[in-house]
C-alpha distance (Angstrom), angle and dihedral (degrees) to the residues before:
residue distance angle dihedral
X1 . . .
X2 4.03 . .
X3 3.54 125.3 .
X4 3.65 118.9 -163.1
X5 3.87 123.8 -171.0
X6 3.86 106.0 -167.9
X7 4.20 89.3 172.2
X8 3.61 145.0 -6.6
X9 3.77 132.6 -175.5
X10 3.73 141.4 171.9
X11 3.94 104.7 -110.1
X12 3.83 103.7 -151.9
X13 3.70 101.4 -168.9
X14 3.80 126.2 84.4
X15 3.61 103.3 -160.3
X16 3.79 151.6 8.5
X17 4.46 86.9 8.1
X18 4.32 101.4 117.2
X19 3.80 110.4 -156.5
X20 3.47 114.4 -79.6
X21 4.08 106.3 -98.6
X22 3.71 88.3 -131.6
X23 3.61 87.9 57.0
X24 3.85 83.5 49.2
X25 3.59 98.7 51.7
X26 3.89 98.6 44.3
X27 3.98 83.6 57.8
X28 3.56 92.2 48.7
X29 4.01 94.8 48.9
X30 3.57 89.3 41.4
X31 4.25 90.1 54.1
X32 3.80 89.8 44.9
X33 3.77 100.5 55.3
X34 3.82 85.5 43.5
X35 3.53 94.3 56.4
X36 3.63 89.1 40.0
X37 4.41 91.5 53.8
X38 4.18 88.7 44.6
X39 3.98 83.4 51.0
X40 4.13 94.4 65.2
């Protein structure tokens, strides 16, 4: 079994604070050239 950690961060917030979308979208890119690399 592989585990991959494509980003971590300390969320500060306790309530009613969503994810930051930049946050979001650095995971996402991160996941899609991963996906991409295990492809080849």
């Amino acid at each position: 079994m592989d585990v991959w950690v494509l980003h971590a961060f300390q969320k500060k917030a306790k309530t009613g604070i969503k994810t930051p979308k930049t946050e979001l979208e650095l995971v996402r890119d991160r996941l899609r050239r991963l996906k991409k690399e295990l492809r080849q």
